[in-house]
Legacy VTK file of the C-alpha trace (Angstrom):
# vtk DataFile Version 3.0
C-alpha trace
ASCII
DATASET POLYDATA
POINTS 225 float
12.055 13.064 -11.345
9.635 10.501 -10.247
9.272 6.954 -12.257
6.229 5.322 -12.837
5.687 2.049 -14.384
2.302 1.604 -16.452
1.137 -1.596 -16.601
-1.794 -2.308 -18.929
-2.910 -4.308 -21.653
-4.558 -1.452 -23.626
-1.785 0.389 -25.712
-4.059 3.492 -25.862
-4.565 3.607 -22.078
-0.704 3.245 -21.751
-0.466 5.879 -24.284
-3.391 8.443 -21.714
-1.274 7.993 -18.725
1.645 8.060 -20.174
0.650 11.594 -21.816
-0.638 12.876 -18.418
2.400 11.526 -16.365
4.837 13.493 -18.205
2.419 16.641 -17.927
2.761 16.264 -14.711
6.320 15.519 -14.700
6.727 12.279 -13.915
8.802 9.484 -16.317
6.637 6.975 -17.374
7.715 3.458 -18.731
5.244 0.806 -20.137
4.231 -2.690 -20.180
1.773 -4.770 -21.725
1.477 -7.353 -18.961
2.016 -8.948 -15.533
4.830 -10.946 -16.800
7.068 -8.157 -18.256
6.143 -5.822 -15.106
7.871 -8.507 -13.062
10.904 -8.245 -15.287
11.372 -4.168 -15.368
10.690 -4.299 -11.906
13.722 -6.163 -10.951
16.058 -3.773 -13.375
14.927 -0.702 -12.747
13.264 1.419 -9.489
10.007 2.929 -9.801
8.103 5.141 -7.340
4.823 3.890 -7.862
3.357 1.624 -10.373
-0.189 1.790 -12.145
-1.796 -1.795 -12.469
-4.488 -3.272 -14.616
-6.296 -6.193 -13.114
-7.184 -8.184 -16.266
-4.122 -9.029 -18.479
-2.482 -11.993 -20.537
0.085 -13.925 -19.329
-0.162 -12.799 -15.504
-3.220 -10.829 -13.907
-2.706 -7.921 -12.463
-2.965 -9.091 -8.716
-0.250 -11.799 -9.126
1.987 -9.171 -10.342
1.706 -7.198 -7.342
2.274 -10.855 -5.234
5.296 -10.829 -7.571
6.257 -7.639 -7.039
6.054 -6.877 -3.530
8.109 -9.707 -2.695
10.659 -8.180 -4.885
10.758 -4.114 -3.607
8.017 -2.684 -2.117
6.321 -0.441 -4.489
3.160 1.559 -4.031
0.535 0.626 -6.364
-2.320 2.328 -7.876
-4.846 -0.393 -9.434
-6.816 -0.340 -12.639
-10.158 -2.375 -13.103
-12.660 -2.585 -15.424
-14.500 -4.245 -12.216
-15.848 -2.338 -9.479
-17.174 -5.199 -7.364
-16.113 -4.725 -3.789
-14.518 -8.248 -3.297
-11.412 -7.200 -6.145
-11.078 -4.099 -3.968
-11.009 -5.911 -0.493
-8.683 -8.530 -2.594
-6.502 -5.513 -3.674
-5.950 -4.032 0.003
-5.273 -7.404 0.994
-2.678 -7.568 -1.386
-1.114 -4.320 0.173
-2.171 -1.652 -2.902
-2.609 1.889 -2.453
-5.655 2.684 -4.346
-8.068 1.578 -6.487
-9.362 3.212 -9.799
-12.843 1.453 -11.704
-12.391 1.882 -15.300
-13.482 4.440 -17.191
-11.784 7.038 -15.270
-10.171 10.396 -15.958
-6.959 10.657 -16.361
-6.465 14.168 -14.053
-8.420 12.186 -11.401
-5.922 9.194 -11.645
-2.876 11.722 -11.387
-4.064 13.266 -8.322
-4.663 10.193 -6.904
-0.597 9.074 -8.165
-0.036 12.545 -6.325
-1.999 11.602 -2.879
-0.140 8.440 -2.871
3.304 9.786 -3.410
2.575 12.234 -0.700
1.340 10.133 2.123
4.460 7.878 1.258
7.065 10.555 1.462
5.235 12.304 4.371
5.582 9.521 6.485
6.544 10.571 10.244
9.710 8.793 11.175
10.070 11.185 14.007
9.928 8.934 16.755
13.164 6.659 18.207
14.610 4.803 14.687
14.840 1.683 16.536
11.469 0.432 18.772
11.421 -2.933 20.800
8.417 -4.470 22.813
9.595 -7.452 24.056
10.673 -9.324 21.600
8.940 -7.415 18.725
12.266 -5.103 17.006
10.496 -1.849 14.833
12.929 -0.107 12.850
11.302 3.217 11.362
14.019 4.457 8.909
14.791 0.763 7.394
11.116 -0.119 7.734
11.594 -3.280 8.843
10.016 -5.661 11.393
11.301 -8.906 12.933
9.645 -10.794 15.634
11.799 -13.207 17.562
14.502 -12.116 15.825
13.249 -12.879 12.392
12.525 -10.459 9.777
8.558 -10.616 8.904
7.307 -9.672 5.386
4.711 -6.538 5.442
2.931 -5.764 2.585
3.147 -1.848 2.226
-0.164 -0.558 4.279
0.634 -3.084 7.171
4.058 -1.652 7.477
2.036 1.863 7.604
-0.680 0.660 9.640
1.902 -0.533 12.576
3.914 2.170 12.154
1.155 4.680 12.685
-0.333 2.854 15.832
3.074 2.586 17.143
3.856 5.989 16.992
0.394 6.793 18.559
0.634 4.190 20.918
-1.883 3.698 23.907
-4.271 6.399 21.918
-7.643 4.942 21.074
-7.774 5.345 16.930
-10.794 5.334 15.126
-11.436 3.593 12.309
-12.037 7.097 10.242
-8.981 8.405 11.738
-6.970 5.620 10.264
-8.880 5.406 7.031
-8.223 9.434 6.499
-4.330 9.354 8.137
-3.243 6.310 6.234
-5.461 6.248 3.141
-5.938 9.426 2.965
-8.693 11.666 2.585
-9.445 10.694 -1.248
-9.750 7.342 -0.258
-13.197 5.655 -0.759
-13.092 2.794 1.503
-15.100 1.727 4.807
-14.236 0.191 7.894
-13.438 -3.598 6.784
-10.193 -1.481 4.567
-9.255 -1.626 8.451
-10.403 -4.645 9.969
-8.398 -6.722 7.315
-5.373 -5.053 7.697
-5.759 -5.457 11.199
-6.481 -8.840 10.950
-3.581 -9.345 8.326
-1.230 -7.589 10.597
-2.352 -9.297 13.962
-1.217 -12.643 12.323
1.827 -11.690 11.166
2.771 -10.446 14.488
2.468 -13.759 16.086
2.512 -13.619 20.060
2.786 -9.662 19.829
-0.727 -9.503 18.222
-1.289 -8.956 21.823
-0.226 -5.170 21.678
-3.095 -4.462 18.829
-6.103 -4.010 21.137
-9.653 -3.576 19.730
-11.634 -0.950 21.520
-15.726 -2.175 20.630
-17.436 0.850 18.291
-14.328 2.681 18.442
-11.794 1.298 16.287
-7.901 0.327 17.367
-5.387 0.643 20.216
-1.421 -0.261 20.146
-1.579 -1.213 23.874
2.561 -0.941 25.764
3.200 -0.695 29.251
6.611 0.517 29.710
LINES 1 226
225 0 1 2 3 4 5 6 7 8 9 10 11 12 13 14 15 16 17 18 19 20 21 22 23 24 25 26 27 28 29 30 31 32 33 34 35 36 37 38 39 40 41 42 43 44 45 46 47 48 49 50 51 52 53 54 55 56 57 58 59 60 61 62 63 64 65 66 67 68 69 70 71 72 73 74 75 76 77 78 79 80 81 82 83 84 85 86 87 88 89 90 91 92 93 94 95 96 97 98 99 100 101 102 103 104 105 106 107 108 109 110 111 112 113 114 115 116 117 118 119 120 121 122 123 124 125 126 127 128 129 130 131 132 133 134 135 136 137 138 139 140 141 142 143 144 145 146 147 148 149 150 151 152 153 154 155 156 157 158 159 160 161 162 163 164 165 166 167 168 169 170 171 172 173 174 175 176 177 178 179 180 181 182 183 184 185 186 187 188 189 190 191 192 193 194 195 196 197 198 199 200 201 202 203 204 205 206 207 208 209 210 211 212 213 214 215 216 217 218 219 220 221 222 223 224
């Protein structure tokens, strides 16, 4: 059975998701802010975790900081906000989605569903191990090192290389990648992309090289062999 973790200052929306998680079979476990989140996190594995932006004691965006450099969890965020600079923020951060309060409940479960999809239906097909020059891919462990040292992804950067390197010298769109990575529920638009590109790019250091962008088009992951 899946876990989810439901993070929210509201006992009564803790109380709706919870009711529709376990409808839809899921266990659900609670907490009231950032802080404990962070704690129950670090004893306990969840699949995906459902965060509210505006909480005591530790917002909902240093959480995921928090988080993520703990396990890397998908997240689903909750905001009472639906300006497009938290949502930009929240992608930056390396979340999944993005719900504006009020919402309905089935919508947020089939959006927990999407999520949990596209992360178990990733295609590790290709060789486990990929190097270009000195950049080391490693599919099944989902890691990525650069020089020899292990870089830090945030979740939809790991995804984003992944995908280009398993399409590589294809010319990706930016609607390709927003529906094969975000998925088709996703209501985004093409600077979702161009700041996990740019995100990405400077992680990879001297092997930003390999991420090539095609003018009106969209992406390339660029290897001779």
């Amino acid at each position: 059975m899946k876990k989810l973790l439901i993070v929210d200052d509201e006992a009564k929306i803790r109380e709706v998701i919870k009711e529709y998680a376990e409808f839809s079979n899921y266990e659900a476990h609670e907490a009231a802010d950032g802080m404990s989140a962070i704690g129950m996190v670090k004893l306990n594995d969840y699949d995906l975790i459902i965060m509210d932006i505006m909480m005591p004691k530790l917002d909902g965006f240093s959480a995921v900081k928090e988080i993520h450099k703990i396990k890397k969890i998908p997240v689903i965020m909750l905001s009472a906000r639906g300006e497009e600079y938290d949502k930009l923020f929240g992608f930056e951060l390396g979340i999944d989605d993005y719900v504006v309060k009020p919402f309905s409940p089935k919508e947020l479960m089939a959006r927990v569903n999407a999520v949990l999809a596209r992360c178990e239906g990733q295609d590790t097909s290709s060789a486990d191990i990929m190097r270009f020059e000195g950049l080391e891919v490693n599919f099944s462990a989902r890691t990525v090192s650069v020089d020899g040292e292990r870089i830090n992804l945030t979740p939809k950067e790991y995804d984003l290389l992944f995908y280009m390197i398993q399409n590589k010298n294809i010319a990706l769109s930016r609607d390709k990648l927003l529906s094969d990575i975000w998925g088709y529920d996703f209501f985004g638009d093409d600077r979702t992309i161009d700041t996990h590109v740019k995100n990405l790019r400077n992680n990879l250091g001297p092997y930003r090289k390999y991420i090539v962008t095609l003018r009106g088009v969209g992406y390339k992951f660029e290897y001779d062999e």
